[in-house]
C-alpha positions as CSV (number, residue, x, y, z in Angstrom):
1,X,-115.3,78.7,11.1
2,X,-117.5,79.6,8.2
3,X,-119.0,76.7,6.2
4,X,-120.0,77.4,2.3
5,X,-122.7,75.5,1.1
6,X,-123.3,74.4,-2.4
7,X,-125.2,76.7,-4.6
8,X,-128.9,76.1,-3.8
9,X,-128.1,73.3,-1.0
10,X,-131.8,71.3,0.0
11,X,-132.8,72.2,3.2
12,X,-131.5,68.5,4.0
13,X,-128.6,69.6,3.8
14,X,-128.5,72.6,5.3
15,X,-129.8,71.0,8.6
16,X,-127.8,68.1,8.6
17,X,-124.8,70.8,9.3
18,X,-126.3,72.7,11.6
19,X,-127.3,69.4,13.2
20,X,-123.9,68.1,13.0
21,X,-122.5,71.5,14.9
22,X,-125.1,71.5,17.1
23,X,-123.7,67.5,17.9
24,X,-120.0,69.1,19.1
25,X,-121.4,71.5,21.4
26,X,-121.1,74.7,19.2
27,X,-123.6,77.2,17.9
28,X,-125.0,77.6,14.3
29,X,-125.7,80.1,12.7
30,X,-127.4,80.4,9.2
31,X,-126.4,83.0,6.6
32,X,-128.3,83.1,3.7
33,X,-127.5,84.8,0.6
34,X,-129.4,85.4,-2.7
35,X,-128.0,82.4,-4.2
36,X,-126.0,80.7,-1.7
37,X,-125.5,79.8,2.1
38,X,-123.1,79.9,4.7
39,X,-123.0,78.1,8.0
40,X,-120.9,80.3,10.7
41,X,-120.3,78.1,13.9
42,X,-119.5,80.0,17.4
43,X,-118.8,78.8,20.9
44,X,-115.8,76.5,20.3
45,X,-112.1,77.9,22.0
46,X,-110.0,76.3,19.9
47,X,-109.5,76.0,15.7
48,X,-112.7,73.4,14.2
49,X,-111.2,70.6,12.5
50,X,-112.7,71.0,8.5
51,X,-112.2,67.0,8.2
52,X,-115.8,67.3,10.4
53,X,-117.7,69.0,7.2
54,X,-116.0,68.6,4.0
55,X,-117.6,65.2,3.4
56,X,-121.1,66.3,4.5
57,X,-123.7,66.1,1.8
58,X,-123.9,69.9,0.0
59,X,-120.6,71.3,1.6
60,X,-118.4,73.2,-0.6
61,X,-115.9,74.7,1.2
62,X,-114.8,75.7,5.2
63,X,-113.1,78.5,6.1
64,X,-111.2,79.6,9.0
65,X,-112.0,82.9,10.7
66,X,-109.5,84.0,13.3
67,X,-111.3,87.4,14.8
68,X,-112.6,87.5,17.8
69,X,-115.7,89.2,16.5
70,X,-117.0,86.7,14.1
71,X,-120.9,87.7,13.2
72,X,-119.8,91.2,13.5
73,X,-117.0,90.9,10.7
74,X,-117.5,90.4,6.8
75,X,-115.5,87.1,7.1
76,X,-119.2,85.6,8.3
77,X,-120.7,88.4,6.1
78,X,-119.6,90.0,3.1
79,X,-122.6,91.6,2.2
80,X,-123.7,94.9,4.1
81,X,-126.5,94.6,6.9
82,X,-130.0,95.7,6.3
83,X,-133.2,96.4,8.1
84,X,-136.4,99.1,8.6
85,X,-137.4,100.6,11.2
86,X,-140.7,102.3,10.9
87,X,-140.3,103.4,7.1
88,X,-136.4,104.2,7.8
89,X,-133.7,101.7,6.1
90,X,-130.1,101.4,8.0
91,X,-128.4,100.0,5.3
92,X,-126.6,100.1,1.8
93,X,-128.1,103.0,-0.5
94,X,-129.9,104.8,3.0
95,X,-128.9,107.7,4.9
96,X,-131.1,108.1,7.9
97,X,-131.2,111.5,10.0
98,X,-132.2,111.0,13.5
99,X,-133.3,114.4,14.8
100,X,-134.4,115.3,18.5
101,X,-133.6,116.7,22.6
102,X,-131.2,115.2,24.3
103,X,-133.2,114.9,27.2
104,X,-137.0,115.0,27.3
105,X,-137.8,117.7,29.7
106,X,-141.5,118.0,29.6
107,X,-144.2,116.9,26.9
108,X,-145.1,120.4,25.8
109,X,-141.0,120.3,24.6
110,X,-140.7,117.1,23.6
111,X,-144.0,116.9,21.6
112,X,-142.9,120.5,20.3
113,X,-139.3,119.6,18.8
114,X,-140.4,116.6,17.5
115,X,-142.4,118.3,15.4
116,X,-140.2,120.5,14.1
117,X,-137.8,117.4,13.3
118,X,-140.5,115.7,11.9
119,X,-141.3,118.8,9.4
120,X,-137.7,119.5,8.8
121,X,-137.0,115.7,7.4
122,X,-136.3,113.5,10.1
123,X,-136.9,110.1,9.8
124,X,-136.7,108.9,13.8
125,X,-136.7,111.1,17.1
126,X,-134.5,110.9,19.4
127,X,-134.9,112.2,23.6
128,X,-133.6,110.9,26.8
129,X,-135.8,109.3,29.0
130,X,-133.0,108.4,31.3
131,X,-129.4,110.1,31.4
132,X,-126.4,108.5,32.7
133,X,-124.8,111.8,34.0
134,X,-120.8,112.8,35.3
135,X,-122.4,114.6,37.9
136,X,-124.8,113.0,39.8
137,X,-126.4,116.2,40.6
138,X,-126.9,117.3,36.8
139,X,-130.6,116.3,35.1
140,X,-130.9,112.6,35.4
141,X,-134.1,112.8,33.0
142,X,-137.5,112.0,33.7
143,X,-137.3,108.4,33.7
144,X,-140.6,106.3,32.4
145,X,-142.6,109.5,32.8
146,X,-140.0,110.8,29.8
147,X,-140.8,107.6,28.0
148,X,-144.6,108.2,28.1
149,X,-144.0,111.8,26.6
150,X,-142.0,110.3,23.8
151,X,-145.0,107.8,23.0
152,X,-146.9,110.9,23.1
153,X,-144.8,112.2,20.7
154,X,-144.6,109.5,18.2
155,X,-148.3,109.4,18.6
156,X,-148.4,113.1,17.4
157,X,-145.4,112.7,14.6
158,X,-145.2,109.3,13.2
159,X,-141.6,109.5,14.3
160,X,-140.2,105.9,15.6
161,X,-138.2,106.6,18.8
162,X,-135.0,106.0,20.1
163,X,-133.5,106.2,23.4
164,X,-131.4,104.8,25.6
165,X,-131.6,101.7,28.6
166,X,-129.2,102.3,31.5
167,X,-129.7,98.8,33.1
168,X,-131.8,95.7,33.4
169,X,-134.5,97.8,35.2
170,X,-134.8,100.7,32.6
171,X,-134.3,98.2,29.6
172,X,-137.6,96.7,30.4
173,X,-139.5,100.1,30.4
174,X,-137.8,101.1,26.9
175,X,-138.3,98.2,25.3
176,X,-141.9,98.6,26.1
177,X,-141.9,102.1,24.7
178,X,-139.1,102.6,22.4
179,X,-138.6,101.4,18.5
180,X,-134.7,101.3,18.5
181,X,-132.7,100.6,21.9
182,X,-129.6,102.7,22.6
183,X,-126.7,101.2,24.6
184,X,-124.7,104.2,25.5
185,X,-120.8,104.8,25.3
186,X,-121.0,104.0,29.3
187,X,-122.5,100.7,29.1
188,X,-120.8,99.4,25.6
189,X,-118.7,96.9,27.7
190,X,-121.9,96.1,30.5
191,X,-122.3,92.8,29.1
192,X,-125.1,91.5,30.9
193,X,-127.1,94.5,29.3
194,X,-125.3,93.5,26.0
195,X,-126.8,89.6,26.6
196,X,-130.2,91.0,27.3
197,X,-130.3,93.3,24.3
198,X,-129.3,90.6,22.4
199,X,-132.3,88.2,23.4
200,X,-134.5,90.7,22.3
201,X,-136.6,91.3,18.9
202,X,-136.2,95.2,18.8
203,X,-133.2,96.7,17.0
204,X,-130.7,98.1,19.1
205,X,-128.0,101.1,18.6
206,X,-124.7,100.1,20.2
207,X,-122.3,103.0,20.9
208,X,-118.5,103.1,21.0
209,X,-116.9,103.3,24.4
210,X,-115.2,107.0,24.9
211,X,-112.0,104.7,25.1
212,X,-112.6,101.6,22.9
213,X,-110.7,100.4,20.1
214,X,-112.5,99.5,17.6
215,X,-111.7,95.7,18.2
216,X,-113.3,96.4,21.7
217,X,-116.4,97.7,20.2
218,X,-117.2,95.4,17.3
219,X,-116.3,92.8,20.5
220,X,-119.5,94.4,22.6
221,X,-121.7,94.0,19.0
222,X,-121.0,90.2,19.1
223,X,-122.6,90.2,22.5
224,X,-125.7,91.3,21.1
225,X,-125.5,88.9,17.9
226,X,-124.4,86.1,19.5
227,X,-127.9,86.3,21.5
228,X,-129.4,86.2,18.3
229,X,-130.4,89.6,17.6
230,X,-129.2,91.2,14.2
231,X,-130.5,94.5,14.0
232,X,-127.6,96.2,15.1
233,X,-126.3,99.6,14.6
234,X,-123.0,101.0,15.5
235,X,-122.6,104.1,16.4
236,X,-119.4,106.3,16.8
237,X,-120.0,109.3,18.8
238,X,-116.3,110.1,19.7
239,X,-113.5,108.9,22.0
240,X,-111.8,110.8,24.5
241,X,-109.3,113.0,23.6
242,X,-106.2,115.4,24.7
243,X,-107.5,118.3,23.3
244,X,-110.4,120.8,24.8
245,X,-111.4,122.5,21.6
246,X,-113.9,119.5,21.3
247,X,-115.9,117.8,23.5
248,X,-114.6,114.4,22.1
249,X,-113.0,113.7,19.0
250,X,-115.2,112.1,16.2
251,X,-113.2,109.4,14.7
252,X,-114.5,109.6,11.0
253,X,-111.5,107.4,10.2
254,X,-112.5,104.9,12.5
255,X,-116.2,105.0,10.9
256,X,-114.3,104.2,7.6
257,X,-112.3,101.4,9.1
258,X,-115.1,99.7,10.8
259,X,-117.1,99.6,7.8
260,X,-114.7,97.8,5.9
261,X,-114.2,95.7,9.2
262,X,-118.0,95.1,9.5
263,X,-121.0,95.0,8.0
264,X,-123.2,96.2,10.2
265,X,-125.0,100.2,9.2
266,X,-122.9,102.8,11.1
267,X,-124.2,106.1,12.5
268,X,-122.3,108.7,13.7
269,X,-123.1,111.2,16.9
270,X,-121.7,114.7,16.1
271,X,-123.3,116.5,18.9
272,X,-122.2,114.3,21.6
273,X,-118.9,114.0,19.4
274,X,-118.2,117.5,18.9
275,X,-120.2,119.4,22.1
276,X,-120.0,122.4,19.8
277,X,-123.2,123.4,17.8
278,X,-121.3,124.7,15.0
279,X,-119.6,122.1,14.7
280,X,-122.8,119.7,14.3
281,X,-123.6,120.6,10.6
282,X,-120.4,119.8,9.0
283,X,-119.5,116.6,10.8
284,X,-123.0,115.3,9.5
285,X,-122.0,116.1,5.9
286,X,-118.8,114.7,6.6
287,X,-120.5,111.3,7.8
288,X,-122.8,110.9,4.4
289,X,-119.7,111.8,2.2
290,X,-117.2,108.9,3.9
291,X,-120.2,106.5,4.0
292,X,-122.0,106.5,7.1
293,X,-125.6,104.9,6.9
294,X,-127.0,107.5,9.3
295,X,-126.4,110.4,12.1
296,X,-128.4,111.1,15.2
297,X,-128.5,114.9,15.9
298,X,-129.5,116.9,18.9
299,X,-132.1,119.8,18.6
300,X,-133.6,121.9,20.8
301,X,-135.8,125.2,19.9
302,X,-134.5,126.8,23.3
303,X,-131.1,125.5,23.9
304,X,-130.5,128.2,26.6
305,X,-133.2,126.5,28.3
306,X,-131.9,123.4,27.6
307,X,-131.2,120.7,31.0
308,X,-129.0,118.8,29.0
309,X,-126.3,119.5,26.8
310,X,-127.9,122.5,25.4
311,X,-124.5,124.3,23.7
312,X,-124.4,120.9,21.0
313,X,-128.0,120.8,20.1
314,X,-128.9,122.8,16.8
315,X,-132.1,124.8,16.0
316,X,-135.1,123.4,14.4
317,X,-134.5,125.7,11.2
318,X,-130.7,124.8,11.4
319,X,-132.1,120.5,11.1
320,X,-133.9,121.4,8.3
321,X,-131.5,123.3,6.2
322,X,-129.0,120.7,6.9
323,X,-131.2,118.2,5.8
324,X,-132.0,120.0,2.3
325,X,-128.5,120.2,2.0
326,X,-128.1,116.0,2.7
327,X,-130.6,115.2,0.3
328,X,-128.5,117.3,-2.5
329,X,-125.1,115.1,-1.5
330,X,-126.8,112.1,-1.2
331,X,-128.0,111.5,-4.8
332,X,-124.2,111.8,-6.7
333,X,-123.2,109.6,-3.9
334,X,-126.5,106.8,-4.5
335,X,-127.8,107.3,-1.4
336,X,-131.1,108.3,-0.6
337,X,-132.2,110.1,2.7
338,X,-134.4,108.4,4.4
339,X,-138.1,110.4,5.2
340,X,-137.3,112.7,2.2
């Protein structure tokens, strides 16, 4: 249930509803808007009587929200989800280009292509500490050693950092190094990560389950906000397919639907979505023109080198022409890209 207060209710009022959910055994959760607030209650299993707040001093309305996903959906939320990271805005009016390895294979790389993202427009750097891997004899990444290097690297760029937590034993070495936390498509239904993640006070990058609907995944977000932690991004990085002429299949419809769905900032993943390098450019132009508040890219100055996925990652001089070319689609469209 969401509970409308009265324009400009006192905070009297505000926490005699809170304290009266609190009283039933349910959580509260405050919404403020510029003018108005809203009360959304979670933890009951069954339909919340309105008789309970209708009389309650500054109530003006209750209403009744039947998905499962309740912070996660604009029936708690109409208005779109924003926040900063390091200079970068996820949010309405923001495009943010995430630019980096897939896997950090040795500082003299890392430090190396993050400076090339960095000069090429790039707003946050992304690199794999640790790498959740089919084949357990495939490049598993370097592990905190891979962390350290990416420190280094945002030492040497001003680039906040991304990268992804595996379990409970890597999350507590990212969270000491990393700016945004990455919950990969592996681990977007390992819900005891997803109630850790939520507990904490860095933002955190949840990606869609190579299988999961999009109920499923906006399902996995409430994990992390009903833990109390907001700065969520979704991320769609494709779902697993029929077809071979793709790696996965980017679901750009799905990023359309889940916007309207949600109003949390959406990224999309067209290297990991595609596997196809020329395939990278295009699917990130795609993602600013249907609304996407961001895209995380892989780039490597040496792909043939490359541990990891080297036949998706673009090169440096590719980044930055695509990022020139962002910048002109972004202003028709009222966006701006972030670092430019």
């Amino acid at each position: 249930m969401l509970i409308l207060m009265k324009q400009n209710p006192t905070k009297e009022q505000v926490d005699g509803v809170i304290a009266k959910i609190k009283s039933m055994g349910y959580s509260a959760h405050l919404i403020p808007g510029e003018n108005d607030v809203a009360i959304g209650i979670t933890g009951n299993q069954g339909a919340v009587s309105a008789d309970e707040f209708t009389l309650l001093p500054g109530v003006k309305e209750t209403i009744p929200v039947t998905k499962p996903y309740k912070l996660a959906g604009r029936a708690f939320k109409s208005s779109d989800t924003s926040f900063t990271v390091g200079g970068a805005t996820f949010g309405p009016g923001h495009f943010v280009v995430i630019g980096g390895p897939c896997a950090v294979e040795s500082e003299d790389q890392t430090v190396r292509i993050a400076r090339a993202v960095k000069a090429g427009g790039a707003s946050m750097l992304r690199g794999g500490a640790y790498k959740p891997r089919s084949n357990p004899y495939s490049f598993r990444g370097m592990g905190v050693d891979g962390l350290k290097i990416l420190a280094t690297a945002s030492k040497e760029t001003g680039l906040p950092v991304i990268t992804e937590a595996l379990d409970m034993e890597s999350l507590e070495k990212v969270y000491e190094y990393a700016d945004v936390i990455q919950i990969g498509t592996r681990n977007m239904q390992n819900f005891s990560l997803l109630d850790a993640v939520g507990k904490l006070d860095k933002p955190v990058m949840l990606k869609r389950g190579m299988s999961a609907t999009i109920e499923e995944w906006l399902q996995a977000a409430e994990y992390i906000l009903s833990g109390g932690n907001s700065k969520l991004i979704l991320c769609e990085r494709g779902v697993r397919s029929f077809d071979t002429n793709t790696r996965n299949l980017v679901d750009l419809g799905g990023v359309l639907a889940v916007r309207q769905l949600s109003h949390l900032p959406v990224c999309v993943d067209p290297s990991h979505g595609t596997g196809k390098r020329h395939m990278v450019v295009p699917m990130s132009r795609a993602a600013l023109a249907l609304g996407a508040n961001s895209v995380i890219i892989d780039v490597h100055d040496r792909p043939k080198e490359a541990l990891c996925d080297g036949p998706q990652a673009i090169l440096p001089e590719e980044f930055a022409d695509l990022v020139k070319v962002l910048r002109l689609l972004a202003a028709p469209l009222g966006m701006h890209v972030s670092g430019s």
